[in-house]
N, C-alpha and C positions, 0 to 999 in steps of 0.2 A: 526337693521343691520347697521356697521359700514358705510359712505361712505367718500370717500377722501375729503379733505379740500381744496378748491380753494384758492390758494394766487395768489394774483400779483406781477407781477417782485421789485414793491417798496417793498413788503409786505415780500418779501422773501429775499432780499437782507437786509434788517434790520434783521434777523433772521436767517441769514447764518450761523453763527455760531455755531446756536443750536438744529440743524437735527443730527440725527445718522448720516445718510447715504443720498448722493446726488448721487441720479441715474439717468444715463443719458440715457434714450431710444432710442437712436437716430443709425444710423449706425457706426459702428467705422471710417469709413472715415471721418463722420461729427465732432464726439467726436474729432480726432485728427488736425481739423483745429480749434477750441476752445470749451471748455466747461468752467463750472460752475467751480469755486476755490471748491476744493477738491475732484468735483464729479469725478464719477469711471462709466466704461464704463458698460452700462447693456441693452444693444441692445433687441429691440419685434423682431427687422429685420435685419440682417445682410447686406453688401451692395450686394452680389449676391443675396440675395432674395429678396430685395428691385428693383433689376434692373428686375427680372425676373418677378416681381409682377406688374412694369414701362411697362415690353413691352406686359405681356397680357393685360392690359389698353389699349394700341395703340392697338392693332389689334384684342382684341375680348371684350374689351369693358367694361365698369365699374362694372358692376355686377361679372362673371367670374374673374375679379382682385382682388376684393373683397371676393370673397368666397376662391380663392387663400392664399389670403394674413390672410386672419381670419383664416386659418387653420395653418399656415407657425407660424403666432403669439402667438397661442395657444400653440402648441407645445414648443416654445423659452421662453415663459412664464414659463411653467409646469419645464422645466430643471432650469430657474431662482430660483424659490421658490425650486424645490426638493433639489436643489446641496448646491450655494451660498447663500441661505435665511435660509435654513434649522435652521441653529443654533440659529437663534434669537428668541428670548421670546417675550413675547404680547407688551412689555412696548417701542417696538423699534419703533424709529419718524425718518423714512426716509421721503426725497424728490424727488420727480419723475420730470422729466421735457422730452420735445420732442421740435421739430423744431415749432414749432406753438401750441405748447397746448392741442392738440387734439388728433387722433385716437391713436396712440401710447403711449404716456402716460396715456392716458385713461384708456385703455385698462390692463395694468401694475396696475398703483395706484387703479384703483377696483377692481382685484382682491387681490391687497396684503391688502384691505381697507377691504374687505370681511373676509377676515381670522382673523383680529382683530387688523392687526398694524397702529397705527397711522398714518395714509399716507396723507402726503400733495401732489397735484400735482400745478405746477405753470401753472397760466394762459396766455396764448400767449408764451411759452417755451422759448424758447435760443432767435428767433429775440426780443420779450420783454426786456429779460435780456442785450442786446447786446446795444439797443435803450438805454436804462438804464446808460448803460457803458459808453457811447460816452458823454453822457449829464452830467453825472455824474464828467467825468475826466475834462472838462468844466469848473467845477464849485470849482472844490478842488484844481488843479493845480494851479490858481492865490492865492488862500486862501492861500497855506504856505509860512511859510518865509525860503525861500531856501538857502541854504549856499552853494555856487558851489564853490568845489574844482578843479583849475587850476593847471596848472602845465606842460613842456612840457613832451614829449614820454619819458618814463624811470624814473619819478620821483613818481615811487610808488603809482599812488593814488588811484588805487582798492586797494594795501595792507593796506592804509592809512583807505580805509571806513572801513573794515574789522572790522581792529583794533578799530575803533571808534563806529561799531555796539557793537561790542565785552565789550566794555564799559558802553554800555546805552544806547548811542546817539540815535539820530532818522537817519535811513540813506536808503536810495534808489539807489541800487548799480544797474544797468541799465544794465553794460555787464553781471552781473552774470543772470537776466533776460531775455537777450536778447542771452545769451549762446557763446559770442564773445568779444572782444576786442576790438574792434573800426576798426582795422586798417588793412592796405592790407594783413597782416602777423596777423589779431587777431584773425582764426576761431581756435573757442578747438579741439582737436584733436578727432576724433569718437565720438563729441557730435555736435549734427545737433540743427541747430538753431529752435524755434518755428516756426508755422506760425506768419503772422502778428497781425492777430487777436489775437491769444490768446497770444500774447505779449502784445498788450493791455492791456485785464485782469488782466494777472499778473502786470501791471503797476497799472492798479486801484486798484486792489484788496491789494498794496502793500500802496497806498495812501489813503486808508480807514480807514488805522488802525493808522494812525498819527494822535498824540495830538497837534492842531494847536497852544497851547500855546506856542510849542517847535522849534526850528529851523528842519529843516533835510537835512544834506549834502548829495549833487549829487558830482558827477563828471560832469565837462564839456565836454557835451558830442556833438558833429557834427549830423546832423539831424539823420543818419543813421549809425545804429549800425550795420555792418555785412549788410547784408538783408532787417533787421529789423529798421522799421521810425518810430524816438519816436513819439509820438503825438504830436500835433502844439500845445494845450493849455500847453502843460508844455513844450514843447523846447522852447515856445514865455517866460513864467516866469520866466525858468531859465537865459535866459539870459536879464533880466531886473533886475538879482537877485543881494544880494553883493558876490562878489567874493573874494577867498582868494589863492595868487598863494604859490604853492609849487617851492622851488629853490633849486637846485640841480648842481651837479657838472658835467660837460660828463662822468667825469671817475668814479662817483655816481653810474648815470644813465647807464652808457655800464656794467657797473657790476648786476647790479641790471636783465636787458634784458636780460643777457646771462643765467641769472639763470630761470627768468622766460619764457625762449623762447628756453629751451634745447633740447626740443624735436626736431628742427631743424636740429642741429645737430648728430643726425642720419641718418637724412634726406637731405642730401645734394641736391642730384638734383631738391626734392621737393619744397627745399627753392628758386632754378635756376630759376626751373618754375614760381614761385610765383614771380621774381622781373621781370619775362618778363612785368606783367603789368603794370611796372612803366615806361616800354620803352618809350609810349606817352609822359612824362612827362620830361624825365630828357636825353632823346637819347640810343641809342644802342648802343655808346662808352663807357659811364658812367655806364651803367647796364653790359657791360662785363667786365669794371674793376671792377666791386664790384663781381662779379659770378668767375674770378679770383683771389680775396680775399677768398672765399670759397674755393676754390681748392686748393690751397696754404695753408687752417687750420688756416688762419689768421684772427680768431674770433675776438677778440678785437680790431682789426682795421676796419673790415667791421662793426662793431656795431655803432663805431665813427664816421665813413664816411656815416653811413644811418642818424645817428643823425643830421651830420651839413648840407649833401647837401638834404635829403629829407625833416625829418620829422620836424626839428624844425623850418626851414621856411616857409611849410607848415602851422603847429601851429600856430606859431605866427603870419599868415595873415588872419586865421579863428577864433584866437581868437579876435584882431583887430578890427575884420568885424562884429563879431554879439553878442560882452558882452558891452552893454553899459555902464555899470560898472565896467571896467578895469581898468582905471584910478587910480579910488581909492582906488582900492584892497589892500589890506593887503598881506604881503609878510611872508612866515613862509619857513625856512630854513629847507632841508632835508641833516642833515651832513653824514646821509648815512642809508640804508636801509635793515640794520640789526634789531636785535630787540631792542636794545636801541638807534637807530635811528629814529625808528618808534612810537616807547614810546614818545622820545622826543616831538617828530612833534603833536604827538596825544596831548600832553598835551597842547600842544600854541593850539589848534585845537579847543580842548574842552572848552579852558577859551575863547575864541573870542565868542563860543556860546554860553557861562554863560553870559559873557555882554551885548551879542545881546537880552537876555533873558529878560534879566535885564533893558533893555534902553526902 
């Protein structure tokens, strides 16, 4: 008689790649503040029966919670394998996991280990894997040789890594993980940022799979993305890193925003709203002449007016302050940021990493 395979979080994270299926047992509330890269949510307990199984524990006591909860499980099992299992053949090697390794996954991985599928469950679940993660991002973040792409606001350089993944490159694009922009104006529009946690993951899970023989371009990116705080071992590497600034022209750059920030533009009062936060910073004189610029339809002027009194001072006293590798940076020209602009730029991009490669 089949029974499940014990791995451990080292043991499973070496071998992630090569499970059918990463099921995650856990509540879907827990699933949605992080799981496992690519697991899929496949709950014993949902969170109202979890909460309900919580408070007969407190007031009628372990045994009663338990026979609750064994029957609650049973049942969410039986719909697992009838509905969503049904179609897989003997030869399927999924992996089970829960918040700690036990009843829950247990409970899962033996019976789908009894029916005859390969079933791994990981031992100590998600805090295992999480311990993992922290130690892990630790240890690889200094190991690469980072190529941080500079540049101020508007000089293209998430189009720039795009383009550079798109090539081959090794590239770790941090807003498109972190689901924003960077800046007071960077949330995607009806796409909600991660939690923190499972920004993490995607950040390791993203630094696992780079050949350390290879450079891999970041952006320079300020501790906090949106919400989301890069981790300290790689915001401390990256800016110990070499740097290569993008330069670019205002009227580059205001072109370049207006296209990537159209959405605005429908949105006029939203945008109103959005520069009250800058009131702190810059006075409630200067934020109503730029919210007067909006009203007026005079796009191409407020674009230039946020470039020189907000953002590229800004910039430039955060960059300043925490790339101690500025200095020496190499300078690559953005003549503009169309697609033979972007071509251009990528190609000085890719030959600095061929040298880096090579030295």
């Amino acid at each position: 008689m089949r029974e499940p395979i014990v791995l451990s979080a080292s043991e499973v994270v070496a071998r992630l790649d090569d499970f059918n299926a990463i099921l995650d047992a856990r509540s879907p509330s827990e699933y949605a503040l992080d799981h496992l890269p690519g697991a899929s949510s496949a709950p014993v307990l949902d969170d109202a029966q979890r909460a309900e199984v919580g408070t007969v524990n407190a007031e009628q006591g372990a045994f009663e919670a338990k026979r609750l909860g064994a029957g609650l499980v049973a049942q969410n099992i039986g719909q697992l394998i009838a509905n969503r299992f049904a179609h897989h053949g003997r030869d399927w090697k999924p992996l089970v996991y829960c918040w700690r390794g036990g009843q829950r996954s247990g409970s899962l991985a033996t019976v789908m280990a009894r029916i005859g599928w390969h079933t791994s469950v990981m031992e100590g679940g998600y805090r295992a894997f999480r311990r993992h993660v922290i130690e892990d991002l630790s240890q690889r973040a200094p190991a690469i040789a980072w190529m941080v792409v500079a540049g101020r606001t508007g000089s293209a350089k998430s189009r720039l890594l795009q383009a550079l993944a798109q090539a081959g490159e090794q590239v770790l694009d941090l807003e498109d993980l972190a689901r924003h922009r960077g800046s007071v104006l960077g949330a995607w529009p009806g796409d909600p940022q991660p939690a923190q946690k499972h920004f993490e993951t995607c950040v390791w899970d993203a630094l696992r799979r780079f050949d350390l023989r290879r450079p891999v371009f970041v952006e320079s990116e300020s501790r906090k993305i949106g919400q989301c705080q890069v981790p300290e071992p790689l915001i401390h590497a990256m800016r110990a890193s070499t740097v290569v600034v993008i330069e670019a022209d205002v009227a580059v750059r205001s072109r370049f925003l207006l296209d990537e920030y159209a959405h605005f533009r429908s949105d006029p009062p939203g945008l109103s709203r959005m520069l009250d936060k800058l009131i702190a910073l810059h006075g409630a004189e200067r934020v109503a002449q730029w919210r007067s610029l909006i009203e007026a339809d005079q796009w191409d002027v407020l674009v230039e007016r946020l470039l020189r009194e907000h953002y590229d001072p800004s910039y430039d006293r955060s960059m300043h302050r925490n790339f101690t590798r500025l200095e020496q940076a190499t300078t690559v020209t953005l003549l503009d940021a169309d697609a033979q602009g972007i071509a251009q730029a990528v190609q000085s991009l890719r030959a600095l990493a061929a040298a880096q490669t090579t030295a």
